[in-house]
Phi, psi and omega in degrees: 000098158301324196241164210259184178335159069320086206248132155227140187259151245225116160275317192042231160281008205278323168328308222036032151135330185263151173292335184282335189270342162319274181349292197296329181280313186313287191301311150313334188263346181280331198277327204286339184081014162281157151350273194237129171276119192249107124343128140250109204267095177220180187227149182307298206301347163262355159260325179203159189271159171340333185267328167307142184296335167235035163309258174011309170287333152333297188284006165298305209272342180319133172261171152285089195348300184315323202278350188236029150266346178284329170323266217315323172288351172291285204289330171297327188318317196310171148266301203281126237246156182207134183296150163247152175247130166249110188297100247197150213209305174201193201295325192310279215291344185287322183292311179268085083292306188303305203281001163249026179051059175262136190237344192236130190223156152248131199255115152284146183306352163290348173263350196300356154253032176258107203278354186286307162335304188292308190282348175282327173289329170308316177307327223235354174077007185275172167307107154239154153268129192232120186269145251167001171282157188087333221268154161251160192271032142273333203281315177304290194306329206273313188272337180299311178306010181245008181232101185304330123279122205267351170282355185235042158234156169223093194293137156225117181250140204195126172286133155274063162247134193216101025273169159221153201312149181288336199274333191266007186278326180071042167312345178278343174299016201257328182299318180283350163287296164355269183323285220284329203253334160072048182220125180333152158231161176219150179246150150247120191268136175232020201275191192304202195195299188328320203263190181260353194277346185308335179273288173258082155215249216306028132257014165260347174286242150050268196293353215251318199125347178231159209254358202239104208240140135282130165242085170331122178254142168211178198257348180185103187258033186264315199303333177072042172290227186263142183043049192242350156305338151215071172257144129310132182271152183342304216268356153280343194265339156311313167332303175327282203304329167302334198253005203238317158292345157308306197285018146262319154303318150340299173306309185058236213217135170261069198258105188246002162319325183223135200260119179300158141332275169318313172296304196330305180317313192281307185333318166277342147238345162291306185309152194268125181242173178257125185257188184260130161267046176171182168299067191263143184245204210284113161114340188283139174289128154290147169188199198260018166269343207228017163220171168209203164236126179217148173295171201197147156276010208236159181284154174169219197233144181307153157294326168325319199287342206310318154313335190269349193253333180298144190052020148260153170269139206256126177292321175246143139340105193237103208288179181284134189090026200219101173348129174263145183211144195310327183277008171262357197241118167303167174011063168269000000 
């Protein structure tokens, strides 16, 4: 593993519409120390027909193109500069994302056989997250083959469920996607906020190899707004983010070369040297009666060496407890 987490935080619907509440997440997820802020830009009438059961909240929660070209200039705005990903339903909104210089789109797996889309973003050389729950893997396999660099897609997979049971994620398909499509993967975490597991399950993606984690953000989900079942509140998610980059610093290096500072300090009060278990004196053959093994403040021979001593004769007087060193040994 090179690089540290890519944590993105996941806005959705959590605004429920409004810009000022928008703001307050923008400003938490640049503060929080994630990666990417992900949008969703969409117009109802282009996600679903009139008739659908969450139409109607839809056009509640809609923001308007003007308004979210001034967000996007509010996010640009920052010093401190965070990718924005735009979460995108069809070609409209992707011409305006592209003219507002959005370089990163998120496809949801209800788009995931919309090959006009998929090749438009391909085409333009942009970033995608291609979301993928639900999905089966010809369904996969179908849409990766309409995206002509494979360095720049990232399948991302997460169970819709919200929140959802620790029993249903199956983490390891995130490693066999990986292995099988030979393309970056990503989780989008949905478990519970409430629990801990909302922590360490994206620090076991995290231990698995993969670095690139989506996170539902909300501004308060005791209020129980729109997409706040497996959100974070603002003021948790710098934590995520701290507890998900420990764990990567953590994984480190499988580096057995070099022996730490630090370690070198315990070898020397946890190791075991070989001491006199008893008096011994000038001329008595060493053996496992007049010697044992103990820790010590003091330098002396290893136990490895245990062999080189045995049955030699001790030149000097030695006490008990008193660290054996080579020069107390004949034909040491």
């Amino acid at each position: 593993m090179k690089n540290r987490p890519y944590i993105i935080c996941e806005t959705a619907c959590a605004h429920d519409g409004s810009i000022s509440n928008l703001k307050v997440l923008i400003k938490k997820a640049i503060s929080s120390g994630a990666k990417a802020i992900q949008l969703q830009i969409w117009e109802p009438e282009n996600i679903m027909t009139k008739n659908h059961t969450d139409f109607k909240l839809l056009k509640k929660l809609e923001i308007k193109k003007r308004k979210w070209i001034e967000i996007i200039s509010f996010i640009k705005s920052f010093k401190k500069k965070i990718d924005i990903i735009a979460c995108i339903y069809d070609l409209e909104a992707f011409k305006f994302c592209k003219d507002n210089n959005i370089k990163h789109y998120k496809i949801h797996s209800s788009d995931l056989l919309n090959e006009k889309l998929i090749r438009e973003i391909s085409k333009n050389n942009f970033i995608l997250n291609l979301s993928i729950g639900g999905s089966k893997l010809s369904e996969i396999q179908k849409s990766i083959s309409w995206f002509k660099n494979k360095k720049n897609i990232t399948l991302m997979y997460g169970y819709q469920l919200f929140p959802t049971p620790i029993t249903n994620l199956n983490l390891q398909k995130l490693v066999y996607l990986k292995k099988k499509f030979k393309t970056k993967v990503g989780y989008q975490d949905h478990t519970d906020p409430n629990t801990i597991d909302a922590y360490t399950i994206c620090a076991t993606v995290v231990g698995l190899g993969i670095n690139i984690i989506e996170k539902h953000i909300n501004i308060d989900r005791s209020k129980k707004g729109t997409d706040s079942q497996a959100a974070l509140n603002v003021d948790e998610f710098k934590n995520f983010v701290k507890t998900l980059n420990n764990c990567f610093i953590s994984i480190g290096k499988a580096d057995f070369k070099k022996i730490t500072k630090d370690e070198k300090q315990y070898r020397k009060y946890a190791k075991k040297i070989i001491v006199a278990k008893k008096k011994i004196f000038k001329d008595d053959i060493l053996n496992f009666k007049n010697i044992c093994f103990k820790r010590s403040i003091n330098m002396g021979i290893d136990i490895e060496n245990v062999k080189k001593i045995i049955n030699r004769r001790a030149v000097k007087d030695i006490d008990k407890d008193q660290a054996l060193n080579f020069s107390f040994i004949k034909n040491a």
